[in-house]
KOLRO-298595 format. One record per residue: residue number from 1; residue in one letter; chain; x, y, z of N, C-alpha, C, O in turn. Coordinates in nm, 4 decimals. Atoms other than C-alpha are relative to their C-alpha. Example, Ala and Ser with C-alpha at 12.3 -4.5 7.8 and 13.67 -1.06 7.14 Angstrom:
BEGIN
+------+------+-------+----------+----------+----------+----------+----------+----------+----------+----------+----------+----------+----------+----------+
: resi : resn : chain :       nx :       ny :       nz :      cax :      cay :      caz :       cx :       cy :       cz :       ox :       oy :       oz :
+------+------+-------+----------+----------+----------+----------+----------+----------+----------+----------+----------+----------+----------+----------+
:    1 :    a :     A :   0.0890 :  -0.1190 :   0.0000 :   1.2300 :  -0.4500 :   0.7800 :   0.0900 :   0.1200 :   0.0000 :   0.1936 :   0.1181 :   0.0665 :
:    2 :    s :     A :  -0.0820 :  -0.1190 :  -0.0060 :   1.3670 :  -0.1060 :   0.7140 :  -0.0770 :   0.1090 :   0.0730 :  -0.0261 :   0.2198 :   0.0899 :
+------+------+-------+----------+----------+----------+----------+----------+----------+----------+----------+----------+----------+----------+----------+
END
This chain:
BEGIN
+------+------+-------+----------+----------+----------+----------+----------+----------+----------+----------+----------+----------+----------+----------+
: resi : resn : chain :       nx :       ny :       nz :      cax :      cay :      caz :       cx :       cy :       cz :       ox :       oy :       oz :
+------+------+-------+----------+----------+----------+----------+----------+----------+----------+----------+----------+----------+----------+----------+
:    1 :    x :     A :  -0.0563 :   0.0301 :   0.1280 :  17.2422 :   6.4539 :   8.1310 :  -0.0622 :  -0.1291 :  -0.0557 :  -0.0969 :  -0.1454 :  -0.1727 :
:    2 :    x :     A :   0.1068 :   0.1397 :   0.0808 :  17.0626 :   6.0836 :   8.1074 :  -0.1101 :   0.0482 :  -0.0367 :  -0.1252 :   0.0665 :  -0.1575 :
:    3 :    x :     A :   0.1516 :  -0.0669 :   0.0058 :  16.7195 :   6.2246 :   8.1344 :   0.0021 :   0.0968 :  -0.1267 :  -0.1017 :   0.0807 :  -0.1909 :
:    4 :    x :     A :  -0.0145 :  -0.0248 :   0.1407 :  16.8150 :   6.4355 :   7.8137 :   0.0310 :  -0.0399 :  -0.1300 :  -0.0094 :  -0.0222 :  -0.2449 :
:    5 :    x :     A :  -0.0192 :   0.1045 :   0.1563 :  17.0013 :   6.1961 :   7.6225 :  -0.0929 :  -0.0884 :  -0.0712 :  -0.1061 :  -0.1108 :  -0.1915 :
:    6 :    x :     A :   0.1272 :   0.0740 :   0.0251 :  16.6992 :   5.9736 :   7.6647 :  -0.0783 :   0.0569 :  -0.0669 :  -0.1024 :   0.0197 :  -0.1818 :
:    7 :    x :     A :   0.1016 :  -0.0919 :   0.0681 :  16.4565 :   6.2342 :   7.5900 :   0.0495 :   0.0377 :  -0.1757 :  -0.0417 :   0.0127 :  -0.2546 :
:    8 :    x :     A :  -0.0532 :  -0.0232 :   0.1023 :  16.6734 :   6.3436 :   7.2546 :  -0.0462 :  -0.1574 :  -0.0864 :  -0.1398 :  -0.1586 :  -0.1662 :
:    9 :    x :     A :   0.0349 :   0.1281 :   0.0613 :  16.6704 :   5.9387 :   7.1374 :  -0.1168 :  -0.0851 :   0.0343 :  -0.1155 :  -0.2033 :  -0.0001 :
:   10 :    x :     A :   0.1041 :   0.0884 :   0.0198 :  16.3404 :   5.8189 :   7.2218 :  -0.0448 :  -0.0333 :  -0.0713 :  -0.0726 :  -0.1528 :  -0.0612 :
:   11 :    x :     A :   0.0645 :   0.0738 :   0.1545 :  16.1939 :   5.7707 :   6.8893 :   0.0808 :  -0.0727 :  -0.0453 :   0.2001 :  -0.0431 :  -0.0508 :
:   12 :    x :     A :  -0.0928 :   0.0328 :   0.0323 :  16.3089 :   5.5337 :   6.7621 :   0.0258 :  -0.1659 :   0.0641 :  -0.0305 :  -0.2140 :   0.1625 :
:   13 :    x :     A :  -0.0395 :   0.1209 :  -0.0478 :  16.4648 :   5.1878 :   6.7951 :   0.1118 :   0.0284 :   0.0858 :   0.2212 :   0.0626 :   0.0409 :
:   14 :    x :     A :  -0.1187 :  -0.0924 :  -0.0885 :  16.6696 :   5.2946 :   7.0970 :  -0.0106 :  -0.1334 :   0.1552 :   0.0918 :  -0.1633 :   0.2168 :
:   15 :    x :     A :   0.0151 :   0.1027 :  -0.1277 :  16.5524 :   5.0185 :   7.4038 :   0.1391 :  -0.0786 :   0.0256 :   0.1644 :  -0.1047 :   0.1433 :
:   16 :    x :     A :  -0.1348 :   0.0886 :  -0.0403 :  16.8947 :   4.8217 :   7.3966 :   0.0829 :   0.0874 :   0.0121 :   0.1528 :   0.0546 :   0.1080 :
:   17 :    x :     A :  -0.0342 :  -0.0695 :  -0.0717 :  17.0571 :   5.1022 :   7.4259 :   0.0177 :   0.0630 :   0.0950 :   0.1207 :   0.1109 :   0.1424 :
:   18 :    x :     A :   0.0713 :  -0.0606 :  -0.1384 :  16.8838 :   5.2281 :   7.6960 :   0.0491 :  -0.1003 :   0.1149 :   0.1206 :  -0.0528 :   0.2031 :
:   19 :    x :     A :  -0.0235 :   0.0943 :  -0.0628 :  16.9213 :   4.8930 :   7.8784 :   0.1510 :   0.0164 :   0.0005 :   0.1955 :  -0.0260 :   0.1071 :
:   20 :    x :     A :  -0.1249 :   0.0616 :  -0.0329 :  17.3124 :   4.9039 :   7.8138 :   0.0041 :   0.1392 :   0.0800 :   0.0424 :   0.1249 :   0.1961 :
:   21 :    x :     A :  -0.0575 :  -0.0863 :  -0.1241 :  17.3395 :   5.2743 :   7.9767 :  -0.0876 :   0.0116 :   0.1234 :  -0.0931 :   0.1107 :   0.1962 :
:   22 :    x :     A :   0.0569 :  -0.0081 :  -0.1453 :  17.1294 :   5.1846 :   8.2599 :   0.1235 :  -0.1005 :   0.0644 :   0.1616 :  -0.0774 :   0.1792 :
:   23 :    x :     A :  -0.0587 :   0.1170 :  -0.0752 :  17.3506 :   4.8951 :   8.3493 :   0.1668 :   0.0899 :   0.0069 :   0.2344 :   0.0858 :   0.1097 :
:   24 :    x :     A :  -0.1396 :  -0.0907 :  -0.0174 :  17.6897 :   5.1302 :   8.2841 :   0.0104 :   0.0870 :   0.0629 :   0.1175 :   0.1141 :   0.1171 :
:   25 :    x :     A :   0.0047 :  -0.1225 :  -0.1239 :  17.5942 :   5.4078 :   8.4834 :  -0.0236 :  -0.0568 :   0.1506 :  -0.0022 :   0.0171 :   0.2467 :
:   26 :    x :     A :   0.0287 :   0.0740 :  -0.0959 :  17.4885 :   5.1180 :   8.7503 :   0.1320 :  -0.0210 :   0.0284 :   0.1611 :   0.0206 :   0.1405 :
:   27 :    x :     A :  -0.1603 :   0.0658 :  -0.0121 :  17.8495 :   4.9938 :   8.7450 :   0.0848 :   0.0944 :   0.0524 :   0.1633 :   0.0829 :   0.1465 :
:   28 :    x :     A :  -0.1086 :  -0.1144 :  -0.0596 :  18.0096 :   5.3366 :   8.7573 :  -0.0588 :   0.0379 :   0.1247 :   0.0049 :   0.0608 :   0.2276 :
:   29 :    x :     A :   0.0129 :  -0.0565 :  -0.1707 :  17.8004 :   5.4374 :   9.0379 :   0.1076 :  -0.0870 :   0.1179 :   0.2102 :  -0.0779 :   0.1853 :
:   30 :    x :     A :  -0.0603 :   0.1539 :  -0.0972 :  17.8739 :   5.1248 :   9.2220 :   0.1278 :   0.0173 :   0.0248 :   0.1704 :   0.0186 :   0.1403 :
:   31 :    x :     A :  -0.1436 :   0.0261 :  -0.0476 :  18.2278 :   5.1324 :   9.1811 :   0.0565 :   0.1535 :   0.0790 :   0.1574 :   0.1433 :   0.1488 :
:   32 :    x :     A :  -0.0690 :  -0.0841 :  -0.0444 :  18.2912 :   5.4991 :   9.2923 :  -0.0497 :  -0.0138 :   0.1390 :   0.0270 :   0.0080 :   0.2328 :
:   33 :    x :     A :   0.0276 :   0.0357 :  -0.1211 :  18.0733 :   5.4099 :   9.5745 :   0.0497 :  -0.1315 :   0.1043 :   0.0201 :  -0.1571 :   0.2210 :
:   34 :    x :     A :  -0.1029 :   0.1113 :  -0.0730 :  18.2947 :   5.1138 :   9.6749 :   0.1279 :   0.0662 :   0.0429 :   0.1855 :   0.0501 :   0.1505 :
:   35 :    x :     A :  -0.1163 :  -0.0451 :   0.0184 :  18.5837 :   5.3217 :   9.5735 :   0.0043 :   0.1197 :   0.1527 :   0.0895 :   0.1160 :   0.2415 :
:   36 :    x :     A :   0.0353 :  -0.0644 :  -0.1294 :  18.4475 :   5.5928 :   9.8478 :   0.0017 :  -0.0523 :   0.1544 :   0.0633 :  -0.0156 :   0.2544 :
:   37 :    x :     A :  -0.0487 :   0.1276 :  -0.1423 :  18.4220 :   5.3316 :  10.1238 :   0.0259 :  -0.1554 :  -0.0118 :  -0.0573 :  -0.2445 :  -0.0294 :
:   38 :    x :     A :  -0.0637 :   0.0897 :   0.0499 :  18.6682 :   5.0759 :  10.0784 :  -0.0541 :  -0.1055 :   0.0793 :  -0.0327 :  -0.2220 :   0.0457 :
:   39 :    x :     A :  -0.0068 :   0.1276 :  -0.0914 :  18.5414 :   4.8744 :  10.3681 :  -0.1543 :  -0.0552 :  -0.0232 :  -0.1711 :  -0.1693 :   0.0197 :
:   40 :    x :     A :   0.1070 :   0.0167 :   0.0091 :  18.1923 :   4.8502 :  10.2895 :  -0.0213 :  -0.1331 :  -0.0662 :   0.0474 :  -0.1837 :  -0.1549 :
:   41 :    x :     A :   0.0317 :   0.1261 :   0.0834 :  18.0074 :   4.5324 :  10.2123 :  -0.1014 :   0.0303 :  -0.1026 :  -0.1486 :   0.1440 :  -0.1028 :
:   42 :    x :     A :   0.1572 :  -0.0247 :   0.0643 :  17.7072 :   4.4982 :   9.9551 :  -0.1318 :   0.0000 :   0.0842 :  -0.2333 :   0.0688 :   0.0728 :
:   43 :    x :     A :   0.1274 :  -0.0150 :  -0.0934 :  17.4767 :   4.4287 :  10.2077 :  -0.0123 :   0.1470 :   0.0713 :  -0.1280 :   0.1861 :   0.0873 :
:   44 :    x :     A :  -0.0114 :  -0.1220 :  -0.0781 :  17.5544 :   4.7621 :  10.3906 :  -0.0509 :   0.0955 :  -0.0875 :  -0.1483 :   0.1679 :  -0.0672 :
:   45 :    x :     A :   0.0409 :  -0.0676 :   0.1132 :  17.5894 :   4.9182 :  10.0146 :  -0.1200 :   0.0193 :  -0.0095 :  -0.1689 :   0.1322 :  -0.0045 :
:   46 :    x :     A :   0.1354 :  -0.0027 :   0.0503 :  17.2728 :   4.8430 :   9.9410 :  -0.0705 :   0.0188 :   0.1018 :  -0.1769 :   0.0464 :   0.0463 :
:   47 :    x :     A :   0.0588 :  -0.0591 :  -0.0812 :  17.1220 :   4.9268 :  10.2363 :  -0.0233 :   0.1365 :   0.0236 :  -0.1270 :   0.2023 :   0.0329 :
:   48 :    x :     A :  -0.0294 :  -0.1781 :  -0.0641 :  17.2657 :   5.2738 :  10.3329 :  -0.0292 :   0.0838 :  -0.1663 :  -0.0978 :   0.1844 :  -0.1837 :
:   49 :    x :     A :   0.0437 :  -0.1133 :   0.1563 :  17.2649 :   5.3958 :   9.9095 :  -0.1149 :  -0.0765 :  -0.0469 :  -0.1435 :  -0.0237 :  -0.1544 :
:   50 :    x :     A :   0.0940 :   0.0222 :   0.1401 :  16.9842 :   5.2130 :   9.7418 :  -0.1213 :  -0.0627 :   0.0899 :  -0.1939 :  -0.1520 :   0.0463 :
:   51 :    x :     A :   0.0912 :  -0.0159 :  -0.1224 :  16.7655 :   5.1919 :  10.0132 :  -0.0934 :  -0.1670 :  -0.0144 :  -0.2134 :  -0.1866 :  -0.0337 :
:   52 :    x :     A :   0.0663 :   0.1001 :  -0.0277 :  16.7189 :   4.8275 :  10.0451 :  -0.0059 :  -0.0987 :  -0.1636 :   0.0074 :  -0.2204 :  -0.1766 :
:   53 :    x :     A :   0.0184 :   0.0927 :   0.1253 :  16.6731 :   4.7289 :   9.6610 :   0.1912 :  -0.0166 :  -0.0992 :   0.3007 :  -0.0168 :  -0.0430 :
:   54 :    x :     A :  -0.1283 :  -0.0241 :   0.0678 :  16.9713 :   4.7275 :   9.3755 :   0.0579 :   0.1321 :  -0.0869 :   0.1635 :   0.1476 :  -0.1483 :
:   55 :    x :     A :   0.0141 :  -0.1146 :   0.0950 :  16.9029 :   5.0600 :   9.2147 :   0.0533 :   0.1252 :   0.1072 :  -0.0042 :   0.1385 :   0.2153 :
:   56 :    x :     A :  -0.0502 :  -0.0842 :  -0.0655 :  17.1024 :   5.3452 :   9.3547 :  -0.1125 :   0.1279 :   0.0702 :  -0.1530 :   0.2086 :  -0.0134 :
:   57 :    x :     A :   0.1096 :  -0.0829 :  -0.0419 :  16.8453 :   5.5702 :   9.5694 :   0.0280 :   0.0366 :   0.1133 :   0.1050 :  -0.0337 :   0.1787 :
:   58 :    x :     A :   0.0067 :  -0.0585 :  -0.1378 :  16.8125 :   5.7855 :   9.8772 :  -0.1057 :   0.0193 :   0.0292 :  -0.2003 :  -0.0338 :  -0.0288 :
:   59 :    x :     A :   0.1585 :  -0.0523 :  -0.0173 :  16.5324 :   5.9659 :  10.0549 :  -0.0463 :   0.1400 :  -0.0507 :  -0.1590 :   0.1891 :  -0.0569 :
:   60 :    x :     A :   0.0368 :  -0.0986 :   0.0887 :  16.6344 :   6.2782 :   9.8636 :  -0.0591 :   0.0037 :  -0.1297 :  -0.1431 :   0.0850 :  -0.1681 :
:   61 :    x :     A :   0.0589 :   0.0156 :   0.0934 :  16.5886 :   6.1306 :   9.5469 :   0.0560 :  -0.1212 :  -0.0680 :   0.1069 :  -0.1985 :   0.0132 :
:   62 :    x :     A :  -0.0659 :   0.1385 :   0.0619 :  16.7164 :   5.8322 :   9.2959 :   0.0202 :   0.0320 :  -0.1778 :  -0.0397 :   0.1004 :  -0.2608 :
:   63 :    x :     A :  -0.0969 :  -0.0114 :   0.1021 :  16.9182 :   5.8103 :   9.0153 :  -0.0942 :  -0.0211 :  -0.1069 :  -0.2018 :  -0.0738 :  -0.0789 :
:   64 :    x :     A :   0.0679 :  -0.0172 :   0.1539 :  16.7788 :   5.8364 :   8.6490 :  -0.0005 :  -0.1262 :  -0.0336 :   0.1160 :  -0.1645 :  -0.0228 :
:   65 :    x :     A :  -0.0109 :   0.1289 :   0.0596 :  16.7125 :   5.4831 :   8.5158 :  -0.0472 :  -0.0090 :  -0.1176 :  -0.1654 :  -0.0400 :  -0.1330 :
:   66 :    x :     A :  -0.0097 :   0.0330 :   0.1259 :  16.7667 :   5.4690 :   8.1537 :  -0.1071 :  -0.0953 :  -0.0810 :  -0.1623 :  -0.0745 :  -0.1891 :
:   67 :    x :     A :   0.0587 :   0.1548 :   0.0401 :  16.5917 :   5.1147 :   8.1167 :  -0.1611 :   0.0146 :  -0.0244 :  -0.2295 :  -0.0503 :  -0.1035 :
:   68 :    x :     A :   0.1004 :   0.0056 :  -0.0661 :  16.2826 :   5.2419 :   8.2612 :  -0.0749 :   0.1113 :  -0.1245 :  -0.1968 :   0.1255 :  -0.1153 :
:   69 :    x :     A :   0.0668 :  -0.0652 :   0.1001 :  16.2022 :   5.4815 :   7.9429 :  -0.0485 :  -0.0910 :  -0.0877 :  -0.0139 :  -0.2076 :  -0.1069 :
:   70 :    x :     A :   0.0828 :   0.0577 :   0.0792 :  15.9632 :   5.4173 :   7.7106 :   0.0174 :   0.0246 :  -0.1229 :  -0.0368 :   0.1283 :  -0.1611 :
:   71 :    x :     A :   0.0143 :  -0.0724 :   0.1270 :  16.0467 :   5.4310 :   7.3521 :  -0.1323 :   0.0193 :  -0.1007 :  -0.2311 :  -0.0532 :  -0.0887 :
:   72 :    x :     A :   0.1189 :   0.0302 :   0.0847 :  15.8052 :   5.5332 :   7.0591 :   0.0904 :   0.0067 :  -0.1358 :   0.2098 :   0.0341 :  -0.1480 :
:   73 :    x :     A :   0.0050 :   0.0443 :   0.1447 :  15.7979 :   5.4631 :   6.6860 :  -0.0037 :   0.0963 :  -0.0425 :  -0.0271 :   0.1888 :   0.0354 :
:   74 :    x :     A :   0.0121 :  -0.0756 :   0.0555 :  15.8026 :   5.6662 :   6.4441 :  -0.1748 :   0.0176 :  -0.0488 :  -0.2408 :  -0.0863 :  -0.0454 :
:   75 :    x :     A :   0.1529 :  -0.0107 :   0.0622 :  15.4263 :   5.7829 :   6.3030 :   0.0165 :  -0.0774 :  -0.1320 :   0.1160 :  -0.0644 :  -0.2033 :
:   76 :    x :     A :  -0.0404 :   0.0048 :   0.1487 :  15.3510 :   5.5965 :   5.9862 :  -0.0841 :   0.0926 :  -0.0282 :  -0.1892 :   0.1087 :   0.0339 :
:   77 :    x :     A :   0.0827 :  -0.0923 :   0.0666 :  15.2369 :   5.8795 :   5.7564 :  -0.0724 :  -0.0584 :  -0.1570 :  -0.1713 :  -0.0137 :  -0.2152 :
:   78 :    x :     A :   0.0722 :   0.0336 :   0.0849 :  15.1801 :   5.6765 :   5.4766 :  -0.0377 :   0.0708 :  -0.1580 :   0.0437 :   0.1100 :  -0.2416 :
:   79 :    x :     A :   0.0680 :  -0.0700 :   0.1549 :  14.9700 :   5.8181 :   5.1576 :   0.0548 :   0.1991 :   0.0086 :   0.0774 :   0.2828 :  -0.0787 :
:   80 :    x :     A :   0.0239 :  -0.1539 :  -0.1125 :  15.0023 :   6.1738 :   5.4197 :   0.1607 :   0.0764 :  -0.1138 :   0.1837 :   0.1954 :  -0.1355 :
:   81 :    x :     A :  -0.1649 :  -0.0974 :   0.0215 :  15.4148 :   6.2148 :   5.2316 :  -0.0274 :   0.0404 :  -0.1225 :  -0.0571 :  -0.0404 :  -0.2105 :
:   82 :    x :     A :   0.0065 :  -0.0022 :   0.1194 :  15.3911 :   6.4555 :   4.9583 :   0.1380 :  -0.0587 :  -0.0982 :   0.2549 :  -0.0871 :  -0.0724 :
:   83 :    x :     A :  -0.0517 :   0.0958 :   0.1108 :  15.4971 :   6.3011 :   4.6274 :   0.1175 :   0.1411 :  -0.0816 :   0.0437 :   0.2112 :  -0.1508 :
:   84 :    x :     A :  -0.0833 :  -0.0743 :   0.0718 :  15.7809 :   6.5457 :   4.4698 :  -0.0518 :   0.0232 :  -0.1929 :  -0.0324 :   0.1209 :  -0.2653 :
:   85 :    x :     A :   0.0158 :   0.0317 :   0.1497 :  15.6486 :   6.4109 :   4.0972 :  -0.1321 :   0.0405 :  -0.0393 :  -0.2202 :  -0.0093 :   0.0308 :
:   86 :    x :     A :   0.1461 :  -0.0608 :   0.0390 :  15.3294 :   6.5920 :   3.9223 :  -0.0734 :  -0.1466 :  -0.0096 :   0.0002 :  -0.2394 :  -0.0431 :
:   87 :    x :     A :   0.0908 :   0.1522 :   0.0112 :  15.0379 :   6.2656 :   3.9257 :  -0.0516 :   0.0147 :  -0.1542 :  -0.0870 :   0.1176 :  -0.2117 :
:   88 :    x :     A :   0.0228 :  -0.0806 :   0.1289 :  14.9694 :   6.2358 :   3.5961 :  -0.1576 :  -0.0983 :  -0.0078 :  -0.1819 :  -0.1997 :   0.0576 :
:   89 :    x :     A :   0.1813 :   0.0239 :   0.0110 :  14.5563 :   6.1699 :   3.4944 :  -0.0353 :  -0.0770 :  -0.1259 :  -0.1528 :  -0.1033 :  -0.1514 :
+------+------+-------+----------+----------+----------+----------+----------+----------+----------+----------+----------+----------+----------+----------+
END
């Protein structure tokens, strides 16, 4: 579902966005994964799910990171948009 929403809003001035649902989906992970093992420390956390760094990961695979897309611009088209109005000579 990230990996599409992203893809849908890439054009576009979209990067701070991106940055806030990387960091919200970071949080919710986090907390259901605290919430899952209550006794766990961060050091363990981050060991056993995110394999050493802060980004949620395994050896099956790792979580979608929002942040990490690249947005683009729109094309300028320029002279390229037709004109609706006859040019007059």
């Amino acid at each position: 579902m990230l990996r599409g929403w992203c893809a849908y809003f890439r054009p576009g001035v979209s990067n701070v966005a991106f940055c806030y649902l990387a960091h919200y989906t970071w949080m919710r992970v986090v907390r259901w994964i605290r919430r899952k093992h209550p006794g766990i420390t961060w050091k363990q956390l981050r060991r056993r799910f995110c394999d050493g760094g802060w980004w949620p990961a395994t050896e099956e695979g790792e979580l979608f990171n929002p942040a990490k897309v690249s947005t683009t611009r729109y094309r300028y088209r320029g002279t390229i948009i037709p004109s609706p109005w006859p040019t007059v000579a």
